[in-house]
VMD Tcl script that builds the backbone (N, CA, C; Angstrom):
set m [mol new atoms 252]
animate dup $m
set s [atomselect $m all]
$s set {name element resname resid chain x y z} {
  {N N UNK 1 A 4.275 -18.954 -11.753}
  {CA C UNK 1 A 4.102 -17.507 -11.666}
  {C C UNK 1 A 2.670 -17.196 -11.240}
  {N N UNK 2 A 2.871 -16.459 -10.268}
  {CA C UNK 2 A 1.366 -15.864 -9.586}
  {C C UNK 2 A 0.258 -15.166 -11.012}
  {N N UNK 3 A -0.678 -15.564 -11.185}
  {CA C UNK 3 A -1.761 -14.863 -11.718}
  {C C UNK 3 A -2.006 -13.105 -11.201}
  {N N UNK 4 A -1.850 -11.967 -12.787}
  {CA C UNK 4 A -1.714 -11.025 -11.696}
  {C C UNK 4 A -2.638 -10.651 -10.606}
  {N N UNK 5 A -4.240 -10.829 -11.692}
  {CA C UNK 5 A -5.676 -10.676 -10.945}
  {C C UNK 5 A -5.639 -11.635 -9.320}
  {N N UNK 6 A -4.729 -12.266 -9.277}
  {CA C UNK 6 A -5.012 -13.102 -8.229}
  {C C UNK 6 A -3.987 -12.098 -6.958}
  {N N UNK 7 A -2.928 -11.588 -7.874}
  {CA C UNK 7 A -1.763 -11.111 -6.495}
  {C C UNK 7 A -2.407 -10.030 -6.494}
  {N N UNK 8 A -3.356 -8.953 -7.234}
  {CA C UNK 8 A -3.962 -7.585 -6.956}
  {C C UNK 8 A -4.992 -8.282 -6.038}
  {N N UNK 9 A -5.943 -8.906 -6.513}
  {CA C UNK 9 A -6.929 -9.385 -5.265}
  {C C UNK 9 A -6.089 -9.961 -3.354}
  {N N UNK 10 A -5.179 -10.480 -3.342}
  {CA C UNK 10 A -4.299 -10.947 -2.043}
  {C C UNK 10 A -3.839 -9.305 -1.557}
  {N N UNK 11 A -3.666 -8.293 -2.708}
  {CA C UNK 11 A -2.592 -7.137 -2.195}
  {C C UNK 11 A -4.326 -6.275 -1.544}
  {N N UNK 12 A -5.347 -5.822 -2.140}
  {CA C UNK 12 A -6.276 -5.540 -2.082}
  {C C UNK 12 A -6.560 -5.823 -0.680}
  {N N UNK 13 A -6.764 -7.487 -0.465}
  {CA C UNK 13 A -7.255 -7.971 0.887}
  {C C UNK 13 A -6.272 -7.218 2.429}
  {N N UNK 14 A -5.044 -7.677 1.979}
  {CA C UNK 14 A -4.208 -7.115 2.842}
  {C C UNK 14 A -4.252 -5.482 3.152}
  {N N UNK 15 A -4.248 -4.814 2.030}
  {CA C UNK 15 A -4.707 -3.475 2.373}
  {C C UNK 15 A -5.983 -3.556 3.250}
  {N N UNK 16 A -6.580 -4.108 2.439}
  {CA C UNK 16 A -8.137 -3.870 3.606}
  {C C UNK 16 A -8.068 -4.168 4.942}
  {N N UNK 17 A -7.169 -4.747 5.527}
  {CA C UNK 17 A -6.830 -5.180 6.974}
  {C C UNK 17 A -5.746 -4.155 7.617}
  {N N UNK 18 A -5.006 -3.464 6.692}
  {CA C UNK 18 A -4.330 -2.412 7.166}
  {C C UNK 18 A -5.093 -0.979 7.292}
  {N N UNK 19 A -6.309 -0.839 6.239}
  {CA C UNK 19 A -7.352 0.394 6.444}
  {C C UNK 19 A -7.139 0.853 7.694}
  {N N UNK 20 A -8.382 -0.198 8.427}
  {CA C UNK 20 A -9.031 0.766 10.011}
  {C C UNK 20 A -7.798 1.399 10.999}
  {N N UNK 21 A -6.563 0.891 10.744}
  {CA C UNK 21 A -5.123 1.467 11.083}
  {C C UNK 21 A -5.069 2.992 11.067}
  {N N UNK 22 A -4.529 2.807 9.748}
  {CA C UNK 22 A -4.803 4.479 9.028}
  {C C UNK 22 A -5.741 4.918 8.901}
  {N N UNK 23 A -7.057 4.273 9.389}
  {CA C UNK 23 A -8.493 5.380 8.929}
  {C C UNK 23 A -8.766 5.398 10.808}
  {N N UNK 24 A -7.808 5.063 11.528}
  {CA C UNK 24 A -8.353 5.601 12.902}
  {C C UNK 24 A -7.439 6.715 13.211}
  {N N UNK 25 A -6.176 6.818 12.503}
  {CA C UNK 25 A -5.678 8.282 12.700}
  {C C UNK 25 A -6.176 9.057 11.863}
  {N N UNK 26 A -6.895 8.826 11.325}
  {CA C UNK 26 A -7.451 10.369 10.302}
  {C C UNK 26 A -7.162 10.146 8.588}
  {N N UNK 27 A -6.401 8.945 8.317}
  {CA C UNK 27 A -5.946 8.579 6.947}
  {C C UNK 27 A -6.556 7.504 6.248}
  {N N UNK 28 A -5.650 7.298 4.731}
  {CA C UNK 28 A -6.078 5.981 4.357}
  {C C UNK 28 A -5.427 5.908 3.360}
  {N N UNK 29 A -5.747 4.474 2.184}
  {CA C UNK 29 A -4.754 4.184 1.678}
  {C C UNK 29 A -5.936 3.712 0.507}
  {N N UNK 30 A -4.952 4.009 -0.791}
  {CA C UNK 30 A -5.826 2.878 -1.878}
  {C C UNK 30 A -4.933 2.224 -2.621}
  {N N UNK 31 A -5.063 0.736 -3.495}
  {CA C UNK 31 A -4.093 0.592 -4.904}
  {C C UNK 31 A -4.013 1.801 -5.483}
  {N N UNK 32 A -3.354 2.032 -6.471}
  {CA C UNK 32 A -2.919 2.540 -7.546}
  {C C UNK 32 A -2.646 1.371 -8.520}
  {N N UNK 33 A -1.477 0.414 -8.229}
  {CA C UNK 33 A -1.470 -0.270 -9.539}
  {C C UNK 33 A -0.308 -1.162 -8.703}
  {N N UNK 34 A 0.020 -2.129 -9.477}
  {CA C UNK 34 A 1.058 -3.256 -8.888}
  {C C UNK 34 A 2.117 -3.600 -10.432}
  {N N UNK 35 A 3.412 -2.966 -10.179}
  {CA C UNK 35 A 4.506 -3.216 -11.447}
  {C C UNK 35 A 4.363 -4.764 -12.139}
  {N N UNK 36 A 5.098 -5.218 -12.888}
  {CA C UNK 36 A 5.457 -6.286 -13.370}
  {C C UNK 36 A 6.668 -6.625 -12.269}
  {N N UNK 37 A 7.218 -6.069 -11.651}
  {CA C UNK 37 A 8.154 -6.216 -10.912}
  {C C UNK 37 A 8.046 -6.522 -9.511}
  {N N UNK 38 A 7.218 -5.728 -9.063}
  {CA C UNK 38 A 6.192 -6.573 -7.772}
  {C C UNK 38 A 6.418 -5.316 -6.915}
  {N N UNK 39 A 6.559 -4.003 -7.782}
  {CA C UNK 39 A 6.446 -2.698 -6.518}
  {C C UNK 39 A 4.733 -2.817 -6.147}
  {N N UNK 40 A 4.277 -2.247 -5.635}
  {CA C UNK 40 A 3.102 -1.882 -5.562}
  {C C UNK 40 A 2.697 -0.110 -5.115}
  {N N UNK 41 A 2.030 0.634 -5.728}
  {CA C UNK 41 A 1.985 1.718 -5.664}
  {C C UNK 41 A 0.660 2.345 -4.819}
  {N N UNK 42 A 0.347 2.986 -4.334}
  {CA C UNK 42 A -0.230 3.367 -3.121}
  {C C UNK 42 A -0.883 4.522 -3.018}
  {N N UNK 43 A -1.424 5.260 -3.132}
  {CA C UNK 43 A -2.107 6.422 -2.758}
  {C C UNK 43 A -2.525 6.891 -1.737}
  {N N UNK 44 A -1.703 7.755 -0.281}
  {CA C UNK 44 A -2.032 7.706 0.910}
  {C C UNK 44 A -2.863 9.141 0.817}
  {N N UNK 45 A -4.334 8.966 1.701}
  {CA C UNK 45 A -5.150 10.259 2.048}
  {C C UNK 45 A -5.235 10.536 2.784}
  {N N UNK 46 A -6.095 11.932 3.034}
  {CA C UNK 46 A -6.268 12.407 4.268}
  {C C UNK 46 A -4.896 12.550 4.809}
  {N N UNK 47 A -4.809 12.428 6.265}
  {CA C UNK 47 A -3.938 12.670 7.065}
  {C C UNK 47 A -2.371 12.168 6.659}
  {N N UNK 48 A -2.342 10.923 6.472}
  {CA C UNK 48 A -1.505 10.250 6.217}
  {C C UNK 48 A -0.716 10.929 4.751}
  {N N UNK 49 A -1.649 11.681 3.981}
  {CA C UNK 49 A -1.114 11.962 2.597}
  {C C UNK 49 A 0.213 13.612 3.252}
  {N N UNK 50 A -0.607 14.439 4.312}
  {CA C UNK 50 A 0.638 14.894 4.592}
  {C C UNK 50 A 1.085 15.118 5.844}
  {N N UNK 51 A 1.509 13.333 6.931}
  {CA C UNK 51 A 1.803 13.755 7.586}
  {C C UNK 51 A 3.380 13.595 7.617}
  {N N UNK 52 A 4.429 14.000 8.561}
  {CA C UNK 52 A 5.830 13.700 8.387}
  {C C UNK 52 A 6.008 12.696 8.557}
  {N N UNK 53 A 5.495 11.239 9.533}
  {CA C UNK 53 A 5.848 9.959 9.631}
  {C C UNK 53 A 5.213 9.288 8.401}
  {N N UNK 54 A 4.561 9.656 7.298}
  {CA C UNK 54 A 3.915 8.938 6.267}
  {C C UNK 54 A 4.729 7.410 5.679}
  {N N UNK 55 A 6.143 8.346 5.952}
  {CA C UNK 55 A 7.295 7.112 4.922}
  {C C UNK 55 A 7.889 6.057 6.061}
  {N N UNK 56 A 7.392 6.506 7.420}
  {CA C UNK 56 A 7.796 5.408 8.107}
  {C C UNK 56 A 6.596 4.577 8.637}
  {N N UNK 57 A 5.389 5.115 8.416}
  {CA C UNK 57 A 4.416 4.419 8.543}
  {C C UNK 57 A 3.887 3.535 6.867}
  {N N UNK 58 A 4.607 3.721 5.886}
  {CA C UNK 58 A 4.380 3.177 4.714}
  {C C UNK 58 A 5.472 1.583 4.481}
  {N N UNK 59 A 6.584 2.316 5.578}
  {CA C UNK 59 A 7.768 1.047 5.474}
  {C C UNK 59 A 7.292 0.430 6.036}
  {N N UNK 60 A 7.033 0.879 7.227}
  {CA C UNK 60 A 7.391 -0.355 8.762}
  {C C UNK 60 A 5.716 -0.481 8.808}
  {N N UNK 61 A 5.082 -0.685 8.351}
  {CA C UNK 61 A 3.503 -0.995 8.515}
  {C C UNK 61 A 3.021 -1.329 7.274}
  {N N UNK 62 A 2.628 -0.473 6.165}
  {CA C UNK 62 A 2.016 -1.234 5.332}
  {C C UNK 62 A 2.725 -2.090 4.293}
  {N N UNK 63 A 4.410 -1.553 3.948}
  {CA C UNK 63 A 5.251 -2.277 3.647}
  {C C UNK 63 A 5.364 -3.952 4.369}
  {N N UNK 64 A 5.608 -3.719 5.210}
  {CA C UNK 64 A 6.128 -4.969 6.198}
  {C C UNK 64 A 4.795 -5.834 5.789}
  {N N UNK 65 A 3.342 -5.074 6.333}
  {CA C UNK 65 A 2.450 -6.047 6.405}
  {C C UNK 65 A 1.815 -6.920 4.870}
  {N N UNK 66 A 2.427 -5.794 3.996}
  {CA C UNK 66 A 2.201 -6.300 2.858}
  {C C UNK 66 A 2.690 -7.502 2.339}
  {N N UNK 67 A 4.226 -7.529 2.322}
  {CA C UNK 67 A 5.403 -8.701 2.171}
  {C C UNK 67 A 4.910 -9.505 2.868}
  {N N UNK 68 A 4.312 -9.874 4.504}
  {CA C UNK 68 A 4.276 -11.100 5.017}
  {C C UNK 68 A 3.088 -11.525 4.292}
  {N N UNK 69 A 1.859 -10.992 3.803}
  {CA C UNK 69 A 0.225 -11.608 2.980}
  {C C UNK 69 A 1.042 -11.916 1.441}
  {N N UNK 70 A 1.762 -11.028 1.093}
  {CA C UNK 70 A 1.806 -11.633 -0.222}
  {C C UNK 70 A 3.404 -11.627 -0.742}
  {N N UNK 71 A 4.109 -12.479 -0.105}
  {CA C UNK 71 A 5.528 -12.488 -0.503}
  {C C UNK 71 A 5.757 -12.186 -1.758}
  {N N UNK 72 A 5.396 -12.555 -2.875}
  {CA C UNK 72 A 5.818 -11.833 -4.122}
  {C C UNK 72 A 5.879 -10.301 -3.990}
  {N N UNK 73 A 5.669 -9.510 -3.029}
  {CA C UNK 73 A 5.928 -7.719 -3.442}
  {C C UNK 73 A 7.470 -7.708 -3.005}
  {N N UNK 74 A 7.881 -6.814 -3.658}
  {CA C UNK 74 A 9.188 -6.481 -3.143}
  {C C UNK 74 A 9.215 -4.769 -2.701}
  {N N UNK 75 A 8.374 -4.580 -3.028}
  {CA C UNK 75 A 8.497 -3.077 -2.362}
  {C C UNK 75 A 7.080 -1.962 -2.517}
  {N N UNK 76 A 6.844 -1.074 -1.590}
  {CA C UNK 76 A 5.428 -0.404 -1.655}
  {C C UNK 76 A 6.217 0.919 -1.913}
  {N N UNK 77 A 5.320 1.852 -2.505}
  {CA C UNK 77 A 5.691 3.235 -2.952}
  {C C UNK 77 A 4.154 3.990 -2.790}
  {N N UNK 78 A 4.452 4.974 -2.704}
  {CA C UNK 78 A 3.751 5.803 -2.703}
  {C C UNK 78 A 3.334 6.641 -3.607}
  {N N UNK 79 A 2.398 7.387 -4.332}
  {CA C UNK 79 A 2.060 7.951 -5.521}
  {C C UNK 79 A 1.571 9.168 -4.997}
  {N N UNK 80 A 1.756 10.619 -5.647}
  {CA C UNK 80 A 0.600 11.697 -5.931}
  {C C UNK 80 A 0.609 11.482 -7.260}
  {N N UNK 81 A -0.687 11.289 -7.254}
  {CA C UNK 81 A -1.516 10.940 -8.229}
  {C C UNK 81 A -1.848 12.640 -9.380}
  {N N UNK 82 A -1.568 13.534 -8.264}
  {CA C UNK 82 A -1.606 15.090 -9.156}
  {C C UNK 82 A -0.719 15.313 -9.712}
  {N N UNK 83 A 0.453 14.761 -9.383}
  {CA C UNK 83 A 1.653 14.670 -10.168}
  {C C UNK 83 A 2.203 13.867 -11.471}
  {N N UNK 84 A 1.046 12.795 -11.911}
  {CA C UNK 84 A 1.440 12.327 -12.580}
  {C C UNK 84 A 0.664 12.564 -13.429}
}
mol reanalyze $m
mol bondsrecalc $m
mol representation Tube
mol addrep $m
């Protein structure tokens, strides 16, 4: 079983390579937190927090790119964080 500090540090890295993506359209992305289950939760800003492709740029990009760096995730979500 993966160490969690070790799969938040791999999920971390991978985000950081997906950043300049979303921070060249006007957005960006942070952790929030990673389940026992292997969701990982997300906080999209700026642009990305309201644009209409958000959920297909969360699947097919940071989803996708996430699963190939750290096969243990099974799924990315998204959070407002004002909501909770």
């Amino acid at each position: 079983m993966t160490n969690k500090m070790d799969l938040e540090s791999r999920v971390a890295a991978s985000i950081e390579r997906i950043r300049p993506y979303l921070q060249g359209d006007g957005g960006d992305i942070s952790l929030v937190d990673i389940t026992d289950d292997g969701i990982v939760r997300v906080k999209l800003h700026g642009a990305c927090g309201t644009c209409p492709y958000s959920m297909m740029t969360l699947r097919n990009g940071v989803e996708e790119s996430l699963r190939r760096d750290v096969p243990e995730i099974k799924r990315v979500e998204a959070v407002d964080l004002e909501g909770m």
